[in-house]
C-alpha positions, 0 to 999 in steps of 0.5 A, a space after each residue: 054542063 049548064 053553059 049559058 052564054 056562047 063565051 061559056 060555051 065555047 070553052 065547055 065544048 073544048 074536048 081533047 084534041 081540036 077535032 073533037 073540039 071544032 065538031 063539038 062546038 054550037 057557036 062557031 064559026 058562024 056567030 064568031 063576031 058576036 063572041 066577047 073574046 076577051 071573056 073567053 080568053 080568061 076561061 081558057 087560062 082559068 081552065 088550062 085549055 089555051 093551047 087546044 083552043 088556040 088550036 081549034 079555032 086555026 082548025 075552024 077557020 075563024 082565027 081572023 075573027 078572033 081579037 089579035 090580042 087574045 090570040 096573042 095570049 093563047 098562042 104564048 100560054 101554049 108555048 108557055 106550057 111547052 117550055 114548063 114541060 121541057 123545062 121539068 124533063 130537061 132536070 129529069 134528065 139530070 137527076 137521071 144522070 146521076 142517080 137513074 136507078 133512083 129515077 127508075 123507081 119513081 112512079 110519075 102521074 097526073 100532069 107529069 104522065 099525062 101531057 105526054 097522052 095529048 096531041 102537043 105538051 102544048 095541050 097540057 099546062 103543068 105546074 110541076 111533075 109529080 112522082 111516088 116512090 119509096 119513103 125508103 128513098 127520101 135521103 136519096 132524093 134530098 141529097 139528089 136535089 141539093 147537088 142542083 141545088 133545089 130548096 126543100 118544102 116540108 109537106 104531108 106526106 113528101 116534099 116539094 122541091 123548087 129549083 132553077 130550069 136548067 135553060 131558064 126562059 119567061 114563065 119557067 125560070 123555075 122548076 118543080 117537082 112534087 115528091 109522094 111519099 109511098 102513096 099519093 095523098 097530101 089532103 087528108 085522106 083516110 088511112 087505107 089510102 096510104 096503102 103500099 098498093 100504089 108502089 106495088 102496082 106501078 108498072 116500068 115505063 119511060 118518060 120520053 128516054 127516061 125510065 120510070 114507072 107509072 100507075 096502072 089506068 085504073 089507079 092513075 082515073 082514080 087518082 085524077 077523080 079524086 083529085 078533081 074533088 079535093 080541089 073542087 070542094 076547097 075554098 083555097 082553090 077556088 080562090 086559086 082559080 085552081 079549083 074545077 079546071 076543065 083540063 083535070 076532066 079532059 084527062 079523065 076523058 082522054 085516059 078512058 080514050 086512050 086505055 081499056 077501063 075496066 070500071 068494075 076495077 076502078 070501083 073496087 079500088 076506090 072501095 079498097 083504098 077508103 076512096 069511095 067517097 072521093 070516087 063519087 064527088 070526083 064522077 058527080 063533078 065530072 058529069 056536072 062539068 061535062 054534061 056526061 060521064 066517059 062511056 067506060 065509066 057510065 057503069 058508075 052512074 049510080 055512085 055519081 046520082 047518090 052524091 050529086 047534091 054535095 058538088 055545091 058542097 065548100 070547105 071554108 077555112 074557119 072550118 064551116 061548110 056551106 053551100 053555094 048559091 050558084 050550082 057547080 055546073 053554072 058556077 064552073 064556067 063563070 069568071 068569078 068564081 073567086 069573087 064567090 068564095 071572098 064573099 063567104 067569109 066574114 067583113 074584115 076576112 074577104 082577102 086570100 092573105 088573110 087565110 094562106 100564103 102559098 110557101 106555108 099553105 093555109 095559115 089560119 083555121 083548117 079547110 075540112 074538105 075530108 069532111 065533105 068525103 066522108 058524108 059522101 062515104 056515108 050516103 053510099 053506104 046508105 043508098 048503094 049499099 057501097 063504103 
């Protein structure tokens, strides 16, 4: 973590609860007044952490140091992500009314699972809830979602399936869910990774009253490690502001918390599932962000150290790969991470509509971020012996 500016540090140091967060802090409370609020306001939203820093700073006693008006804004991003929860849940409900057997058998992970770990869903924006479950189901789940009368994205590996909140209000008028189809992956992962492991693995469990299952805490940190580095090496998501949010390693962090990690287990799935490569860009990412990887992980230090330089690695959509001139633990907590990415790209072809559109995804060229995997798969195996 190579946070230079107090702005820059003061979202860096957010942790997982605003405790940690106020005792990890440099700057505050004492150099409040010199802090350029309104840059630190826009980290915040880039890195999904508005309602754990609106927290802490009523818990370090310098919310009256603090522009009202960026108050304001992480006050009603907090509320906001507390409605998108309710409002996602408030629709699992019903589609638990009328097919629960079909619910039970869903798997939910990432922010769907996660939010509810975190002191407040307050703490965790979700965009949507994402689940696995059988491809044997997919009738099921197209005719469950067009009784409420939700419109089905085509996508790889499973749908997507957008519909009306059910109590809509500002900011979540709309409802999301993610289907999975028997793994995972929508990036083009490798073939091993769309194994029947993931179904096999999941365990019952409930979100809030509602029965479901979840992946084991191996499986669910390899997932998020991975994930973290599919969209930190993509340029779409780099223009998305999507692309190395401090809140995907904040759940990292809190899963090793909050659950016995075995890292031997999540090195061997990784290796077992052809994610190795993936693994490792997640760690080296992770230790780049946050200065350090969780304890129950540092066992795996010597996969992040073998794959530490492709961190700067993009996957352009004309099919390049290049370098960025800024390193990733710079480049994580400046603003213009966007600006960044437009640059790379030839005259005439600086716009994000040139490339995607978010109903479609990309609409020109390809983005090989799968690319970038492989090369870490292959370093592994050459210096670790790995892969």
């Amino acid at each position: 973590m190579s946070a230079s500016r107090a702005e820059q540090r003061i979202v860096a140091q957010v942790s997982t609860d605003a405790e940690k967060t106020v005792r990890a802090w440099t700057d505050l409370p004492s150099g409040c007044l010199d802090v350029d609020w309104g840059e630190v306001g826009l980290l915040a939203l880039q890195h999904r952490v508005e309602g754990l820093l609106h927290e802490s700073l009523e818990l370090a006693g310098c919310r009256d140091q603090v522009p009202v008006s960026v108050l304001s804004l992480l006050r009603r991003r907090a509320e906001l992500a507390e409605t998108r929860y309710r409002a996602c849940y408030d629709v699992l409900v019903e589609l638990a009314r009328r097919a629960p057997d079909l619910v039970s058998e869903m798997a939910f992970f990432k922010g769907a699972g996660m939010a509810t770990r975190y002191g407040s869903p307050a703490h965790r924006m979700v965009g949507d809830f994402d689940f696995i479950v059988s491809s044997e189901h997919a009738g099921e789940l197209r005719a469950l979602f067009g009784e409420l009368d939700f419109w089905e994205k085509p996508g790889r590996n499973g749908p997507t399936y957008f519909g009306s909140a059910l109590k809509p209000q500002i900011g979540s008028e709309y409802v999301v869910f993610d289907v999975h189809l028997d793994a995972p992956p929508k990036y083009n992962r490798p073939e091993p990774s769309r194994g029947a492991l993931w179904l096999e693995s999941a365990v019952p469990d409930a979100l809030g009253e509602i029965a479901c299952r979840r992946l084991p805490a191996e499986l669910e940190l390899l997932e998020l490690l991975t994930h973290a580095s599919e969209h930190a090496l993509s340029w779409v998501h780099v223009c998305l502001d999507d692309d190395v949010r401090l809140i995907r390693q904040l759940d990292v962090e809190l899963l090793c918390e909050q659950e016995p990690i075995d890292p031997a287990a999540v090195a061997a799935l990784a290796d077992r599932l052809g994610l190795a490569g993936e693994l490792a860009l997640g760690l080296a990412i992770h230790r780049s962000l946050r200065g350090a990887l969780p304890a129950a992980l540092e066992h795996l230090r010597d996969r992040a150290d073998a794959v530490g330089d492709l961190v700067d690695v993009v996957a352009l959509p004309d099919g390049r790969q290049e370098l960025w001139e800024v390193p990733l633990h710079e480049r994580a907590y400046r603003t213009d991470r966007g600006a960044l990415a437009l640059a790379m790209m030839p005259e005439g072809q600086r716009d994000r509509s040139h490339w995607f559109d978010w109903r479609k995804g990309l609409i020109r060229g390809s983005e090989d971020v799968a690319a970038v995997a492989r090369l870490a798969t292959d370093r592994l195996a050459a210096t670790t012996g790995v892969g």
